[in-house]
PDB file of N, CA, C and O in Angstrom:
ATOM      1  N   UNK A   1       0.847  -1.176   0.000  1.00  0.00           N
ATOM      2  CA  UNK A   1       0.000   0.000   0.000  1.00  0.00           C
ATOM      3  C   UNK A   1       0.891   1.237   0.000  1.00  0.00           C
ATOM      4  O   UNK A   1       1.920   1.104   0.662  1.00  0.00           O
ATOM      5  N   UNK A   2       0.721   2.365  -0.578  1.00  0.00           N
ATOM      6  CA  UNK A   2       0.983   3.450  -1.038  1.00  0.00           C
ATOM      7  C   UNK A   2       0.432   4.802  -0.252  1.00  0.00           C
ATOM      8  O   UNK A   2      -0.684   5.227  -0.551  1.00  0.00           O
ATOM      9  N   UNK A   3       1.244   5.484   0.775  1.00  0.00           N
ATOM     10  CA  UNK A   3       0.336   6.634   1.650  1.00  0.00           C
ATOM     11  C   UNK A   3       0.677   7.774   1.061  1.00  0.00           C
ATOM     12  O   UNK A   3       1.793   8.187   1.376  1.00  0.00           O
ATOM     13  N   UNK A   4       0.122   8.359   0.370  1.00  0.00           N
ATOM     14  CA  UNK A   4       0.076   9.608  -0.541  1.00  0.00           C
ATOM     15  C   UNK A   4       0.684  11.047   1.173  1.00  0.00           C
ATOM     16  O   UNK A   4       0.079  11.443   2.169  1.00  0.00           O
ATOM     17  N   UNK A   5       2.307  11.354   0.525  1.00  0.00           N
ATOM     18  CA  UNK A   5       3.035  11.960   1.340  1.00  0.00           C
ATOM     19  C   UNK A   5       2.107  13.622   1.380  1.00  0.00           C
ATOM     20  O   UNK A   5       2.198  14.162   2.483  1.00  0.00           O
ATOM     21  N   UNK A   6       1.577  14.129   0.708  1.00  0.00           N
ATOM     22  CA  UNK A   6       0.297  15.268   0.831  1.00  0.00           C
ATOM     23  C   UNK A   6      -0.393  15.111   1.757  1.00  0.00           C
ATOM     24  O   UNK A   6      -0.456  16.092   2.498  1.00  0.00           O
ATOM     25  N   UNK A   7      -1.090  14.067   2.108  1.00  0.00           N
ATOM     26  CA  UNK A   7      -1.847  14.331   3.180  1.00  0.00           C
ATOM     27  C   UNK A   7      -1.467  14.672   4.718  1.00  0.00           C
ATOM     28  O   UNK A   7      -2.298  15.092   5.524  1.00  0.00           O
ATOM     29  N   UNK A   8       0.199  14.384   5.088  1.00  0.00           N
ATOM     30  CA  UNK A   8       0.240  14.666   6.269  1.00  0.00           C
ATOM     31  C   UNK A   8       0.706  16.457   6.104  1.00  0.00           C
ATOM     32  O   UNK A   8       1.239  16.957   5.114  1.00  0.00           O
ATOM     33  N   UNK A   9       0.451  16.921   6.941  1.00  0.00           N
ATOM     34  CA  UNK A   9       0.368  18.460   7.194  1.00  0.00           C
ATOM     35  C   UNK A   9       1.156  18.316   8.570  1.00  0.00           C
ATOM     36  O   UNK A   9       1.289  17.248   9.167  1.00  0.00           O
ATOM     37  N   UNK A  10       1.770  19.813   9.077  1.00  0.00           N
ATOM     38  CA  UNK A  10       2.212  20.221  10.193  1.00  0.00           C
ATOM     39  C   UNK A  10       2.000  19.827  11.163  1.00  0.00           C
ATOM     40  O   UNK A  10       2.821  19.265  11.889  1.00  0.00           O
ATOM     41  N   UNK A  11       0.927  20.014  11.390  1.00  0.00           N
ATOM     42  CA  UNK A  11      -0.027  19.150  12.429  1.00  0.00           C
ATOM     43  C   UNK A  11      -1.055  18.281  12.480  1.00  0.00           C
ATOM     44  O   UNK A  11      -1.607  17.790  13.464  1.00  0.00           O
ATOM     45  N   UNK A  12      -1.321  18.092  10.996  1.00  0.00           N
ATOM     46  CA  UNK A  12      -2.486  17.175  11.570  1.00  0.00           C
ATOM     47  C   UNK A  12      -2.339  16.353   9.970  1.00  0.00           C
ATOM     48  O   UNK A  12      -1.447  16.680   9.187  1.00  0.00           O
ATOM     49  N   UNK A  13      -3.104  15.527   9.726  1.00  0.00           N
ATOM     50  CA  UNK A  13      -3.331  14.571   8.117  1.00  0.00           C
ATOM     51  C   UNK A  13      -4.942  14.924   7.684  1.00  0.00           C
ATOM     52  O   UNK A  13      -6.002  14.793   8.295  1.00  0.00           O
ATOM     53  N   UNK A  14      -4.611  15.417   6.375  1.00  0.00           N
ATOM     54  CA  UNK A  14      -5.769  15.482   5.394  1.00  0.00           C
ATOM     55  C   UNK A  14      -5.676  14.826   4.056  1.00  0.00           C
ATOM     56  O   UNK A  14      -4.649  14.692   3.390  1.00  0.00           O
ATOM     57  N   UNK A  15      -6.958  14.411   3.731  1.00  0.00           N
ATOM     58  CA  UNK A  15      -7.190  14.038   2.571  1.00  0.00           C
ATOM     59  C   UNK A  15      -8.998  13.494   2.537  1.00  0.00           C
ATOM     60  O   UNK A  15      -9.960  13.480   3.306  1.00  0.00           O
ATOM     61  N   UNK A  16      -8.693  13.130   1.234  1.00  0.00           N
ATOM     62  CA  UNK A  16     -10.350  12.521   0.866  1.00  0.00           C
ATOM     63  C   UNK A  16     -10.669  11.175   1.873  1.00  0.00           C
ATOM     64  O   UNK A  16      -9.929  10.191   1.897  1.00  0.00           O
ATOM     65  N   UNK A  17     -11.391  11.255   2.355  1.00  0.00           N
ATOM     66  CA  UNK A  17     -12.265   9.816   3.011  1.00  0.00           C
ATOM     67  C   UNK A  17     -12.585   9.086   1.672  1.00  0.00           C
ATOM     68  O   UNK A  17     -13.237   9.438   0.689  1.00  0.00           O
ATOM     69  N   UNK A  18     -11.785   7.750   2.025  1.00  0.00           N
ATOM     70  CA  UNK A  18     -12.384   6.624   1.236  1.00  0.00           C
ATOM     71  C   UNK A  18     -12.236   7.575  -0.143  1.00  0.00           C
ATOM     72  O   UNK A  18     -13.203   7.848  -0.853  1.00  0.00           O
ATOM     73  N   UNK A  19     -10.863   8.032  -0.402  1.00  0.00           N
ATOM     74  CA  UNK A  19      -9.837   8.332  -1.268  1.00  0.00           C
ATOM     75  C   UNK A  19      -8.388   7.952  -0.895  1.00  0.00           C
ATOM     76  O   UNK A  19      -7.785   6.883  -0.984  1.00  0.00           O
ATOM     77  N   UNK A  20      -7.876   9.660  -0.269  1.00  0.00           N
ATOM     78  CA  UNK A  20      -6.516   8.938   0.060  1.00  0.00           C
ATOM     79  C   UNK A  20      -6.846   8.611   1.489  1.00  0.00           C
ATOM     80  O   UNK A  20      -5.817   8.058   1.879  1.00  0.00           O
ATOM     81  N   UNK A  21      -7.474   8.629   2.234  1.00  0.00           N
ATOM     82  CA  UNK A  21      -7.760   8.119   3.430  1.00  0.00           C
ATOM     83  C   UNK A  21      -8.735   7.368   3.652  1.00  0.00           C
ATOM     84  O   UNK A  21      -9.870   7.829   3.773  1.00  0.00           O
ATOM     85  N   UNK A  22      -8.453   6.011   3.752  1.00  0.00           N
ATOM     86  CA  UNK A  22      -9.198   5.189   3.492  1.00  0.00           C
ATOM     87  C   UNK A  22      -8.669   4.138   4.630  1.00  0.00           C
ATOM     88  O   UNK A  22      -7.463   4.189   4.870  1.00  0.00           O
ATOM     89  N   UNK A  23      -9.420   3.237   5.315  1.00  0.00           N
ATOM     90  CA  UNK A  23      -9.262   2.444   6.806  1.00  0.00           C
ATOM     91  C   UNK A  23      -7.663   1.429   6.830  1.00  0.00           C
ATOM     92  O   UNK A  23      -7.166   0.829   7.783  1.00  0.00           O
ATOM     93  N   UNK A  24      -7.155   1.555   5.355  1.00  0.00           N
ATOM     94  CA  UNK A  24      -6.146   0.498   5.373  1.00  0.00           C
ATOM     95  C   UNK A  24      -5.006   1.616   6.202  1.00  0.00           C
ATOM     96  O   UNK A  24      -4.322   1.458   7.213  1.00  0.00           O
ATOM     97  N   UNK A  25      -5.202   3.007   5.078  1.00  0.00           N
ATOM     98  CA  UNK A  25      -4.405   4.262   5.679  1.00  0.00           C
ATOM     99  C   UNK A  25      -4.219   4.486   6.901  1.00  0.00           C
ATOM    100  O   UNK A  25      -3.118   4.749   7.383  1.00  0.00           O
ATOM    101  N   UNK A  26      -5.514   4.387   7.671  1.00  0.00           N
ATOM    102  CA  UNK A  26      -5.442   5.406   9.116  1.00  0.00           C
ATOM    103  C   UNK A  26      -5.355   3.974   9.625  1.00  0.00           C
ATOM    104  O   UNK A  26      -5.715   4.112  10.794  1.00  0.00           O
ATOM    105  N   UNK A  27      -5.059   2.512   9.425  1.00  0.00           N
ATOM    106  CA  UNK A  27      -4.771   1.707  10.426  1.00  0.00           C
ATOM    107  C   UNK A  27      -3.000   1.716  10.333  1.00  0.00           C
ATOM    108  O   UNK A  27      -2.234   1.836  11.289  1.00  0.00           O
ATOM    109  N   UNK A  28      -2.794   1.623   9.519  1.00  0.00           N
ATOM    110  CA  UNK A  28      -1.355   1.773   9.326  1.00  0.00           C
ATOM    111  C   UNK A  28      -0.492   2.766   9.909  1.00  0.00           C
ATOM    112  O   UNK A  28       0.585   2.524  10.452  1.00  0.00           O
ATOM    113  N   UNK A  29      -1.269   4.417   9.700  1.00  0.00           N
ATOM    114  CA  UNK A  29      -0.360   5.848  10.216  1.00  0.00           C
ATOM    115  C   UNK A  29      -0.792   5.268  11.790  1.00  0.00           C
ATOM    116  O   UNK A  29       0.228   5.191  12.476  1.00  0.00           O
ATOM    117  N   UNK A  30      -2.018   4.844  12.534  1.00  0.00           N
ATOM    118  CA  UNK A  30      -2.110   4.727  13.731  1.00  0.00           C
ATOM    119  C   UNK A  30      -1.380   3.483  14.229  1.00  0.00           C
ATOM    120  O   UNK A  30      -1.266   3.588  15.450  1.00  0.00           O
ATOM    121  N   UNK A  31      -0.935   2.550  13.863  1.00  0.00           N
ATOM    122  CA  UNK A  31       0.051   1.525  14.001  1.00  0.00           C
ATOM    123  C   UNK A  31       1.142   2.254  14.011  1.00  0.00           C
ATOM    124  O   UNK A  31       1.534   2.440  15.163  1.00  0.00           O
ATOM    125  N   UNK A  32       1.824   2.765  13.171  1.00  0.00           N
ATOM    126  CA  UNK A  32       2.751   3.586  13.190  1.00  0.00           C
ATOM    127  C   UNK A  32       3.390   4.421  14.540  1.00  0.00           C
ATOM    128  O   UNK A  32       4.414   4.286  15.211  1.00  0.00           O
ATOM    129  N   UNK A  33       2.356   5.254  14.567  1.00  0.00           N
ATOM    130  CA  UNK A  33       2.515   6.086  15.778  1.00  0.00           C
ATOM    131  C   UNK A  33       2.364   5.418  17.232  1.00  0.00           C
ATOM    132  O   UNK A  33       2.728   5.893  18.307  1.00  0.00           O
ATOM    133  N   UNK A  34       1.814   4.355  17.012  1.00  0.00           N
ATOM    134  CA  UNK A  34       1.628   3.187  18.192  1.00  0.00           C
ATOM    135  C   UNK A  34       2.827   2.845  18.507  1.00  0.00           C
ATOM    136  O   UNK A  34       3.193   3.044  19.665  1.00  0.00           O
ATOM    137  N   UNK A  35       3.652   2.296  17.630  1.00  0.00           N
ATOM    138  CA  UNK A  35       5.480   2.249  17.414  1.00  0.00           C
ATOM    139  C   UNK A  35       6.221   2.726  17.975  1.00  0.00           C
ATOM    140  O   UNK A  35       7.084   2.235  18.703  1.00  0.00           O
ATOM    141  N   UNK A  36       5.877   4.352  17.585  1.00  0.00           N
ATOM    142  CA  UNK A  36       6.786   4.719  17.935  1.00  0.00           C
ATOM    143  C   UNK A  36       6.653   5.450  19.482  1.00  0.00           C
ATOM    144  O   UNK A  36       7.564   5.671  20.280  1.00  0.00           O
ATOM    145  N   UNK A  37       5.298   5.724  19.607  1.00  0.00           N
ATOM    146  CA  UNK A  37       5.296   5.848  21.055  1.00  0.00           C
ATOM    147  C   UNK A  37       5.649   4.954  22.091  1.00  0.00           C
ATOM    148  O   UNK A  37       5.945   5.360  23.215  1.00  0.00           O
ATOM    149  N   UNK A  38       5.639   4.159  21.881  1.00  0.00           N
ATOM    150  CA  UNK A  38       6.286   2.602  22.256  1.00  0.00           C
ATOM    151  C   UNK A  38       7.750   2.424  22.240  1.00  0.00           C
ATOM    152  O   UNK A  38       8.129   1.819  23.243  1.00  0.00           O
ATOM    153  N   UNK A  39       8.522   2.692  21.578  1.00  0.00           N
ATOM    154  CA  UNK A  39       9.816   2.947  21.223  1.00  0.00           C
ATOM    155  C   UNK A  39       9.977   4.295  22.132  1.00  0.00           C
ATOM    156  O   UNK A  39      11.035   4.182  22.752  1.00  0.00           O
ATOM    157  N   UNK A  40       9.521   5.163  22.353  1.00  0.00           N
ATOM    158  CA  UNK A  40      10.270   6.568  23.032  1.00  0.00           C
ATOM    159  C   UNK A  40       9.861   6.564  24.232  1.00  0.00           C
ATOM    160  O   UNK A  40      10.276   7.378  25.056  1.00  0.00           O
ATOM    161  N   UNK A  41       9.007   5.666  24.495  1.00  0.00           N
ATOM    162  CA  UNK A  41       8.425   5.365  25.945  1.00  0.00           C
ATOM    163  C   UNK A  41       9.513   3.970  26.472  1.00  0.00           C
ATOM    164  O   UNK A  41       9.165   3.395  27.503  1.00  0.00           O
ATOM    165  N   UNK A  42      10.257   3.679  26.054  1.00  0.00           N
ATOM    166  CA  UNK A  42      11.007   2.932  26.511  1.00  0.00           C
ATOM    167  C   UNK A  42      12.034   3.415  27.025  1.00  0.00           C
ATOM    168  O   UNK A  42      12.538   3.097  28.102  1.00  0.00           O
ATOM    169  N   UNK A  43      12.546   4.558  25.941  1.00  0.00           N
ATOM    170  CA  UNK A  43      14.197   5.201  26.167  1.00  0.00           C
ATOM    171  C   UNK A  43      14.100   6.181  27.798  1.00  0.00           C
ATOM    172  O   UNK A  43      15.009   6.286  28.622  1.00  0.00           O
ATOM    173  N   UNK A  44      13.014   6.657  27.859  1.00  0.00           N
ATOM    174  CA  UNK A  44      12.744   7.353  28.831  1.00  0.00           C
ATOM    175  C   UNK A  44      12.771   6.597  30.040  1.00  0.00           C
ATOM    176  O   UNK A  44      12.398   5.430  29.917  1.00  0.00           O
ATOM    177  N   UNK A  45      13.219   7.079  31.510  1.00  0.00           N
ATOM    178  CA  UNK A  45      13.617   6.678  32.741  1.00  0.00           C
ATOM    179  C   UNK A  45      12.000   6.820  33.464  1.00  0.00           C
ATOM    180  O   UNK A  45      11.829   6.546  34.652  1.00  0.00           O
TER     181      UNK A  45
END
């Protein structure tokens, strides 16, 4: 799968629903960020 690099913004992700944002998308960017909060929550004391 292919995450069209436009939609993330400064702060936040846009795009079309059920275009470029579509449930495969936002399970993946939220897996993602699951990661890595997971990862930086480790390094920390």
């Amino acid at each position: 799968m292919r995450i069209p690099d436009h939609i993330f913004r400064q702060y936040d992700i846009r795009g079309l629903v059920d275009g470029e944002l579509t449930p495969d998308v936002a399970r993946s960017v939220g897996k993602a960020y699951g990661t890595l909060a997971h990862e930086q929550s480790r390094k920390t004391p």
